[in-house]
N, C-alpha and C positions, 0 to 999 in steps of 0.2 A: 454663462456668467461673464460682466464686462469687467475689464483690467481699471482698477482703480489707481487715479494721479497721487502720487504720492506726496504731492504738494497741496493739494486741494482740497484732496480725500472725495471727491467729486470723481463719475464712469467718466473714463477718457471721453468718450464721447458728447459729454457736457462738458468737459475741462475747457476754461480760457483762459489759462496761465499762460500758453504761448503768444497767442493774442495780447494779454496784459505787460508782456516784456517787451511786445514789439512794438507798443505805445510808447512804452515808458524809458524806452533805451536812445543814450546819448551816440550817436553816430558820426564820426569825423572821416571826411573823405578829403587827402590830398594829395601831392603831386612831391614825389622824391625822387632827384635823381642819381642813380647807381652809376659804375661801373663803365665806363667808356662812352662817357653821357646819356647814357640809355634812361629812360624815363620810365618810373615806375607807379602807377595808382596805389597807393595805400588805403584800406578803408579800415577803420579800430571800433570795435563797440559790438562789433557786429559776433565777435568770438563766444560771448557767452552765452548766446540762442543755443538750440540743441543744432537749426539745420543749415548749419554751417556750409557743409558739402553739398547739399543740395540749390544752397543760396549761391556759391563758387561755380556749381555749373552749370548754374541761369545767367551768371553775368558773363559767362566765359563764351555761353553760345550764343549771346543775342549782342557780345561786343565784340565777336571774333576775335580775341587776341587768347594770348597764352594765360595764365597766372596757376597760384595756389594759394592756402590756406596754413599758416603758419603764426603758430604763439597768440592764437586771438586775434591774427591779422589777414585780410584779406588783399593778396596782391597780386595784379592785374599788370603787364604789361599796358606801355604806353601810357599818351593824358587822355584819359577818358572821365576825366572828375564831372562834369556836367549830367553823362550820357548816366554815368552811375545813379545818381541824385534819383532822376526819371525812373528809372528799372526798380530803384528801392521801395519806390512809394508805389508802384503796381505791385511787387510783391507782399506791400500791407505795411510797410515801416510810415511813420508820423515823419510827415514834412517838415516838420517843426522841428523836429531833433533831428534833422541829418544839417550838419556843418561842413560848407565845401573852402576847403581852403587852397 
């Protein structure tokens, strides 16, 4: 027997609720800087997906820098705001909704 979405009521297996938030979610990717001018990526929108952690360590390993995932926020050492953009829209996020500022 398949695990049924609780959102959907549809077998995970036919579930596209995750698909349907990653259309429809507002993405702002910018550039803040911390602490002894150290430069920080912030990316916000991206916290209310379920795969947060696994979204944090696609960007971390194909941007070689450090970061983590805190309060619904995605933060990245260094300005990597462009390179971000790119790696979102391969992992399925709407180009249309990522805001790089």
């Amino acid at each position: 027997m398949s695990v049924i979405c609780k959102r959907c009521g549809l077998p995970q297996d036919l579930c596209a609720c995750g698909e349907l938030e990653k259309e429809e979610s507002k993405i702002v990717v910018r550039l803040e800087k911390r602490r002894f001018n150290k430069d920080i990526t912030m990316i916000e929108g991206i916290g209310d997906l379920g795969d947060i952690d696994k979204i944090v360590k696609h960007l971390k390993s194909r941007l070689a820098c450090g970061g983590t995932a805190k309060d619904g926020y995605v933060m990245l050492q260094g300005d990597h705001r462009e390179q971000v953009k790119k790696y979102l829209i391969e992992l399925g996020f709407n180009e249309s909704s990522i805001e790089v500022r």
